[in-house]
C-alpha positions as CSV (number, residue, x, y, z in Angstrom):
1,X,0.0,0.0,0.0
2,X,1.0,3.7,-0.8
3,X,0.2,6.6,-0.4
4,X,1.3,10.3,-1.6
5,X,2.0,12.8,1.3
6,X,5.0,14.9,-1.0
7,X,5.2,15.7,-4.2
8,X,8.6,14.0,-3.8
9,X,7.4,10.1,-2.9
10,X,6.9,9.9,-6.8
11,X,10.1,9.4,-8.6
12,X,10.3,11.2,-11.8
13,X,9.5,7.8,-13.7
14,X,5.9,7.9,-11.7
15,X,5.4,11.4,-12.3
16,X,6.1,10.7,-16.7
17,X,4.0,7.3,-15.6
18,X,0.5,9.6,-14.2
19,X,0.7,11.9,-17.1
20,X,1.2,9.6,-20.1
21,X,-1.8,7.9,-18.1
22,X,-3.7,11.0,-17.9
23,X,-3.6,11.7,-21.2
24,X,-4.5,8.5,-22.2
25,X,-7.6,9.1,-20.2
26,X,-8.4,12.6,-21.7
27,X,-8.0,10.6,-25.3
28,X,-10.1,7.4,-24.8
29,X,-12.7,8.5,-21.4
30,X,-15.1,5.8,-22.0
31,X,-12.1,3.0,-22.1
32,X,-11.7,4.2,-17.9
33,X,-15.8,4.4,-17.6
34,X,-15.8,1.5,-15.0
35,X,-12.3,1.1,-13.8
36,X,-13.2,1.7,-10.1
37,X,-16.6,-0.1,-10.3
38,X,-17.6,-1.2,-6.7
39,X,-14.7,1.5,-5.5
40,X,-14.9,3.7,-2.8
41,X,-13.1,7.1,-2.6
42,X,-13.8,9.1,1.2
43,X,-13.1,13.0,0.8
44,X,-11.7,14.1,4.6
45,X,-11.8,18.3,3.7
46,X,-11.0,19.9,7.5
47,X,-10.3,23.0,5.5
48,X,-12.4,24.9,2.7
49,X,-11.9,23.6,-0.6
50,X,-14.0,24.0,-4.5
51,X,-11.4,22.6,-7.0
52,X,-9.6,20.0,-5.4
53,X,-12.3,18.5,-3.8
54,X,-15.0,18.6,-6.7
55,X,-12.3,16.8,-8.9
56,X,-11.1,14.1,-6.5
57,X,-15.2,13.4,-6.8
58,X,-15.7,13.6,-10.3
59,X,-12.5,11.7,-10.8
60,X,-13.8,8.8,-9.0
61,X,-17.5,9.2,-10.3
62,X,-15.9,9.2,-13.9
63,X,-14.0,6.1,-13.2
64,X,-17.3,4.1,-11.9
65,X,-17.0,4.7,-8.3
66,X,-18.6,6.3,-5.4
67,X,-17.6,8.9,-3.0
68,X,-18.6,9.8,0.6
69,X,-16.9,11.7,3.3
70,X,-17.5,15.5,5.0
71,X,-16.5,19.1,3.0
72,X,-15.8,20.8,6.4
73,X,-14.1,20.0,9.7
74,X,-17.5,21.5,11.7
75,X,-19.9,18.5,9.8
76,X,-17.2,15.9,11.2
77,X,-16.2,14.6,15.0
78,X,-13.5,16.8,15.0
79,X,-16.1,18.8,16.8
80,X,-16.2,16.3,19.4
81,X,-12.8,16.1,19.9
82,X,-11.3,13.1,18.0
83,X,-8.4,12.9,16.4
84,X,-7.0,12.9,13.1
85,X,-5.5,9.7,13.6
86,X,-9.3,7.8,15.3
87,X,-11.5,9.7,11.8
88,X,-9.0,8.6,9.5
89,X,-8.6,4.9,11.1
90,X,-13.1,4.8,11.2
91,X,-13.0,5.6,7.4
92,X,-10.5,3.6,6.1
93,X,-13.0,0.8,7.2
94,X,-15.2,2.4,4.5
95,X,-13.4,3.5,1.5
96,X,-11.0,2.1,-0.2
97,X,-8.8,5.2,-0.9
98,X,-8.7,8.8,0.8
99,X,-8.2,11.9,0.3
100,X,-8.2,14.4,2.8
101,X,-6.9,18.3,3.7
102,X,-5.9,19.5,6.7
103,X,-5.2,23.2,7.7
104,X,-1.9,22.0,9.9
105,X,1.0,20.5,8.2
106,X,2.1,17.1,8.9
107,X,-1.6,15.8,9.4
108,X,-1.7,14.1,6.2
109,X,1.6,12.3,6.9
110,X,0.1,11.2,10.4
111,X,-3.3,9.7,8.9
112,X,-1.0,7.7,6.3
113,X,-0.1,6.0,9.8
114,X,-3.1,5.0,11.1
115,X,-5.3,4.0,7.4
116,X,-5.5,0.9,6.5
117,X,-6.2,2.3,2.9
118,X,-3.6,4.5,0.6
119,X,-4.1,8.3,1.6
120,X,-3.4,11.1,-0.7
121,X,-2.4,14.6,0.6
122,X,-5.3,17.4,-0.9
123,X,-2.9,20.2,1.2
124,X,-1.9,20.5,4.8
125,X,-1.5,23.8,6.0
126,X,1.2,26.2,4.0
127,X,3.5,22.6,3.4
128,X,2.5,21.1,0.5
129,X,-0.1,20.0,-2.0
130,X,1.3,17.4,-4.3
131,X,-2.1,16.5,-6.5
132,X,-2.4,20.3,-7.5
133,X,1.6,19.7,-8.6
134,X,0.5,17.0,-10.7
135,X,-2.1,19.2,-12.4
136,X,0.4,21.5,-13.1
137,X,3.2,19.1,-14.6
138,X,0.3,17.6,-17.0
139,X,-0.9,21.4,-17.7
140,X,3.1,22.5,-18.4
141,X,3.8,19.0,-20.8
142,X,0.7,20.1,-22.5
143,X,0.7,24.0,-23.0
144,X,5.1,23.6,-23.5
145,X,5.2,19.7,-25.0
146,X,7.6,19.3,-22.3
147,X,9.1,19.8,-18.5
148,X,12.7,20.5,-18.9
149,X,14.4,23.9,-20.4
150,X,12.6,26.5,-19.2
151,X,12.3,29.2,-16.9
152,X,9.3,29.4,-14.6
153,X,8.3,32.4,-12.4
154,X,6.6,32.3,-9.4
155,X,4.7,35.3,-8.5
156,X,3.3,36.5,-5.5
157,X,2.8,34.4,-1.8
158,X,5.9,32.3,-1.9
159,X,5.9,32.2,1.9
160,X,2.8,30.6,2.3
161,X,2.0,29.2,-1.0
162,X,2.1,25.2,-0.6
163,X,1.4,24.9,-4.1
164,X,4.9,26.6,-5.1
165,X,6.6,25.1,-2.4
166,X,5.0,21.5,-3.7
167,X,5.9,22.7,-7.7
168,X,9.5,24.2,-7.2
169,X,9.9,20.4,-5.6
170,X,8.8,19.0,-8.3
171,X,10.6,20.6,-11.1
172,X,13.7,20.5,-9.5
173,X,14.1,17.3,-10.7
174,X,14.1,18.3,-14.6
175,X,16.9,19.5,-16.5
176,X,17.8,23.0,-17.7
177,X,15.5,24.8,-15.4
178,X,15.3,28.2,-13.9
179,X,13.5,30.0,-11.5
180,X,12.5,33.5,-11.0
181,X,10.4,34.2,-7.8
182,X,8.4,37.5,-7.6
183,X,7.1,38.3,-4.5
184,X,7.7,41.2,-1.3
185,X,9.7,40.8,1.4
186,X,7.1,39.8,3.9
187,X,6.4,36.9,1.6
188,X,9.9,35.4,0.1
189,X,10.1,31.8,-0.2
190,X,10.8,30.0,2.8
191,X,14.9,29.3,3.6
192,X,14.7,25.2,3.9
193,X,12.7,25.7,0.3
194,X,15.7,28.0,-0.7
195,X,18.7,25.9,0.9
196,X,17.2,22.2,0.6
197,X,15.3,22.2,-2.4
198,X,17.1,25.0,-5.2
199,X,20.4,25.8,-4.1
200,X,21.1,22.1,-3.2
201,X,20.4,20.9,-7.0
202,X,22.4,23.8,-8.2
203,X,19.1,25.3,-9.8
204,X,20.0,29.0,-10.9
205,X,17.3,31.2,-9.6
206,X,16.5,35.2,-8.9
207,X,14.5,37.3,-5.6
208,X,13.3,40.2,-7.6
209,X,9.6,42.3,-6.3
210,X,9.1,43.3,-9.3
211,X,6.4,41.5,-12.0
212,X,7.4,43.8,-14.5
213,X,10.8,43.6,-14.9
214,X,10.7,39.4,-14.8
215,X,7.7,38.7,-16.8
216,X,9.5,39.0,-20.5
217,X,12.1,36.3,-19.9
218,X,10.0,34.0,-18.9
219,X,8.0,30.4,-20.2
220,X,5.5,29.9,-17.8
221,X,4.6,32.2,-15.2
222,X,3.1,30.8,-11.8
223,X,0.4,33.5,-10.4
224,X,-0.7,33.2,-6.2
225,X,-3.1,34.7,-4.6
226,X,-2.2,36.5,-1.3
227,X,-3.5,34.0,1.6
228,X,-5.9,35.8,4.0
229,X,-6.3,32.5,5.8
230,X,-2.7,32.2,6.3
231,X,-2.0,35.7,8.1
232,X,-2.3,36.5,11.9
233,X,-2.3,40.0,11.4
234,X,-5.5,41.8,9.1
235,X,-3.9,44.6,8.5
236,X,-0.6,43.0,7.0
237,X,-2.8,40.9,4.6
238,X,-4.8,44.4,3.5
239,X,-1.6,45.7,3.1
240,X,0.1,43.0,0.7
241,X,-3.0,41.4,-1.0
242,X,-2.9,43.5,-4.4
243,X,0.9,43.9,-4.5
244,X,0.5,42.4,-7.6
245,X,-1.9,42.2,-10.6
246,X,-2.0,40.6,-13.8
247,X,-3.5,42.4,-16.7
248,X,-3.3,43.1,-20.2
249,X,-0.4,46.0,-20.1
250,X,1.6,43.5,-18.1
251,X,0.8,41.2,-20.2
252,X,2.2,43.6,-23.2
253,X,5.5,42.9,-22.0
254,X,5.3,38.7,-21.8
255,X,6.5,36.4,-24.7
256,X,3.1,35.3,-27.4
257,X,4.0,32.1,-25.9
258,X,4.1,32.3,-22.3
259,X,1.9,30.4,-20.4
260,X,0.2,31.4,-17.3
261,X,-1.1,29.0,-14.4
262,X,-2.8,29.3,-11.3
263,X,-4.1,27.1,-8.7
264,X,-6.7,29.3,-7.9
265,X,-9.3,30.6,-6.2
266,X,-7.8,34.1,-7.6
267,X,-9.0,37.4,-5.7
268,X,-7.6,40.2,-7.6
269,X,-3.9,38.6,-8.5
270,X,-5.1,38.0,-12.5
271,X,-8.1,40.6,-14.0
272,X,-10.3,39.1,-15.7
273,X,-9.6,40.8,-19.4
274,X,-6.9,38.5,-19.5
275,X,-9.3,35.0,-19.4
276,X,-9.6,36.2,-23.5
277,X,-6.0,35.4,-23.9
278,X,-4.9,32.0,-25.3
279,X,-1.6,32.6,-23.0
280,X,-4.2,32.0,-20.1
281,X,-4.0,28.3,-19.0
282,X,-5.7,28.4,-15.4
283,X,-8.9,26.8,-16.4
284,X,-7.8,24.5,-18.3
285,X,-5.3,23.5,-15.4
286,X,-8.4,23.1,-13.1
287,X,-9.9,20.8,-15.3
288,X,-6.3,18.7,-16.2
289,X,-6.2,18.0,-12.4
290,X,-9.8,16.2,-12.6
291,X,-7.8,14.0,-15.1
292,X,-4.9,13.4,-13.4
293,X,-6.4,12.6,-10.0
294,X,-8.2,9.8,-12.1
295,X,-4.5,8.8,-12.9
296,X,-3.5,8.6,-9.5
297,X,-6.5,7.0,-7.9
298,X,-5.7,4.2,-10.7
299,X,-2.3,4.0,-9.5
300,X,-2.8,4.1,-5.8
301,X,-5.5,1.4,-5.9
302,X,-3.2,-0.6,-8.5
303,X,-5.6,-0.4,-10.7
304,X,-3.2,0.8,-13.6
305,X,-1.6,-2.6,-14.3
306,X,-4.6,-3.5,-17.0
307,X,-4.4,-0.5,-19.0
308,X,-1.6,0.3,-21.3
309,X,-1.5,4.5,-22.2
């Protein structure tokens, strides 16, 4: 049994693996109709969620499976007290595969202790969120036709931004790449990411604040939304959360074939007269993670094996 806590517990042999699966599934749907017939996938959401949530379920419904499990922490016995480790151990004797989010890091990685059944990690806290990575790597090999030679800037909450932290993981594994993060002070990307992850692969990178003066050298660029949730202080977070903002005279300065992603929900990061422009790949990346998270479930439940991409 496995299960995926870090974007990092897939070798870059899985990773090429889930995508050449995924897009096998977004070529041929009705050959993966009935894959997880008589499956059950439990979504455990302790923390707000549309996106990842909604396509975990209509990954599993598309495959032939069912889904149960609670959208907030307040619907489950959290409320009453019991722990992480007791919920996760009661479901497992109900699903066959999890997926739950946690606001505090590490939770995911405790659950995979206790389950009896493979647990993905849908984000814990500001750590990491390795199925949104995924959606990104399938969105990137299929906007750029491929992962390696290329630099990638990431824009705005690098502090706090798990999804960055997961995806700078990720691609630090791939040849030839570069990294420009774009963000203020207050909200630079963590040291151990700095030290453990880019400097200790020899990855060349720049710390710039400003959007303007990065976004013409680069190939994909990596918007964040400022994270309310994440801040202790209101007035910091009123203070930072339009520090920067996509739009078309920015855009003016980008390369015709940059490509722009975003995990989303956006607030104000991206406006919206730039959804028009074909450079714009955020939507599409939300609906490449429904496919991919078909991919995985497949995978974890070793239900792959049968079905050559």
């Amino acid at each position: 049994m496995r299960h995926l806590i870090d974007p990092m517990d897939l070798s870059v042999e899985e990773v090429d693996h889930l995508l050449v699966l995924a897009q096998d599934i977004i070529d041929n749907k009705e050959k993966y109709s009935e894959v997880c017939k008589g499956k059950k996938l439990a979504t455990l959401f302790f923390e707000p969620s549309t996106r990842t949530r909604l396509s975990f379920e209509a990954a599993m419904m598309e495959l032939g499976g069912n889904v149960l499990g609670f959208s907030s922490a307040s619907s489950s016995s959290s409320t009453k007290g019991e722990s992480v480790g007791d919920t996760v151990k009661i479901v497992s004797c109900y699903a066959d595969i999890i997926a739950m989010r946690h606001y505090k890091e590490g939770a995911p990685m405790l659950a995979s202790m206790k389950s009896d059944v493979p647990i993905i990690n849908a984000g814990d806290g500001g750590h990491n969120h390795p199925t949104q990575t995924l959606a990104d790597l399938l969105t990137i090999k299929r906007e750029k036709g491929r992962l390696n030679n290329m630099t990638i800037g990431f824009c705005g909450d690098l502090m706090f931004g798990r999804t960055v932290h997961s995806l700078i993981k990720a691609m630090s594994r791939y040849e030839g790449i570069k990294f420009i993060l774009i963000s203020p002070d207050e909200l630079k990307l963590p040291d151990y990411i700095r030290t453990e992850v880019i400097e200790k692969n020899n990855i060349p990178y720049e710390e710039i604040s400003s959007l303007e003066d990065a976004i013409g050298s680069l190939d994909v660029l990596y918007m964040t939304r400022v994270q309310k949730e994440r801040f202790f202080n209101e007035a910091d977070y009123i203070r930072l959360k339009d520090t920067y903002i996509l739009d078309k005279s920015k855009l003016a300065l980008a390369r015709p074939d940059l490509s722009i992603l975003h995990p989303l929900p956006r607030v104000n990061e991206i406006s919206v007269e730039v959804d028009d422009d074909p450079r714009a790949c955020y939507f599409r990346q939300a609906l490449n993670g429904k496919y991919v998270r078909m991919a995985l479930i497949m995978d974890l439940l070793g239900l792959d094996k049968d079905f050559k991409a």
